[in-house]
C-alpha positions, 0 to 999 in steps of 0.5 A: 484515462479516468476511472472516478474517484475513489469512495469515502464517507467523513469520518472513514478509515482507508487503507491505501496500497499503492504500487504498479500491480503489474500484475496484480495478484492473490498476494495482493488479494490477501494482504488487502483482506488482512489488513481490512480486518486487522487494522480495522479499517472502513475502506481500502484504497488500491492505488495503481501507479502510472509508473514506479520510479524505483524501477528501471523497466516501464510497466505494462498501461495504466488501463490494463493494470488497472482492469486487471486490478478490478478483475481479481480484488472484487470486494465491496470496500475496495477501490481500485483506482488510477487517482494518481494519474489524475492528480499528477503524482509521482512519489508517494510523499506527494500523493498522500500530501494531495489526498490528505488535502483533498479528503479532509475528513479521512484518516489515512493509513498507507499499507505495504508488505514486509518487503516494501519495509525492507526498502522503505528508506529508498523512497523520495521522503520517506522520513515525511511519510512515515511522519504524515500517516500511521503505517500498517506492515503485512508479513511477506514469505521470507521478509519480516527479519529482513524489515525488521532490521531495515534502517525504516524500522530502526529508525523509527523502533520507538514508534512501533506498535505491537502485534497485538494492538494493531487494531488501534494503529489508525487511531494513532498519531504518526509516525506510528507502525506495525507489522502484522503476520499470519497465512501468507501468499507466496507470490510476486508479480516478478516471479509471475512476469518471469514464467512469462504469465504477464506480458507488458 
């Protein structure tokens, strides 16, 4: 299954949110509003994974996932897209290595919630992607402390920009990161699988 490419002009700024969205929700919703306008931003990406290696179960089709995906984020600078299916990605190294070379013109800036933070050093070279693109952190319920002492953030404290700046995050070379707050939905795509309102 294709479903085009993604859209963006030379010169844009994209935020890019990777995950399973299995399923996508509100949380999901809000984040990607927030993060358009606090970090400036001139698109955001959606990128629907075919699979999440940090996770033992397989998620519910790409195509389902997908769609639902289209359902609920319905704003005009955002894409809900399958692209690292078409380009045959696993990690997240290795998307924004393929999507920095076949978008040469735009600047990239790889979003996730506090709690993506928290874990951050689980992932397949993590220490390269936060050196290859800056890093915007969107508050969860109950997770900034628990990101803000994770060994990502203490590895890289001395490159992290404060609150108040966050709209000057993309113009600036990595690694790079803030973490924003503010309203949060409280959320998850686990809980809403385990009240059985999601079925893969």
């Amino acid at each position: 299954m294709q479903t085009g490419q993604p859209r963006a002009a030379d010169g844009q700024i994209v935020g890019l949110l990777g995950g399973s969205f299995d399923p996508p929700h509100a949380g999901h919703v809000h984040i990607t509003r927030e993060a358009l306008k606090r970090f400036g931003l001139d698109r955001v990406w959606w990128l629907v994974s075919p699979g999440n290696p940090l996770k033992a179960d397989a998620p519910a089709a790409l195509a389902r996932r997908v769609a639902a995906s289209r359902a609920i984020m319905r704003h005009p600078r955002v894409d809900v897209t399958d692209i690292e299916a078409q380009l045959g990605t696993r990690y997240t190294a290795e998307t924004i290595r393929a999507l920095q070379a076949r978008y040469l013109r735009v600047r990239f800036v790889w979003l996730m919630g506090a709690d993506n933070l928290a874990s951050f050093h689980k992932w397949d070279d993590w220490q390269r992607i936060a050196r290859s693109v800056p890093i915007g952190v969107l508050a969860r319920p109950g997770e900034q402390v628990r990101a803000g002492l994770s060994p990502a953030a203490r590895m890289f404290t001395d490159a992290r920009l404060e609150e108040g700046a966050a709209h000057l995050l993309p113009h600036m070379t990595p690694p790079v990161w803030t973490m924003v707050t503010g309203p949060m939905v409280d959320l998850s795509s686990t809980a809403i699988r385990n009240a059985g309102l999601w079925t893969r």
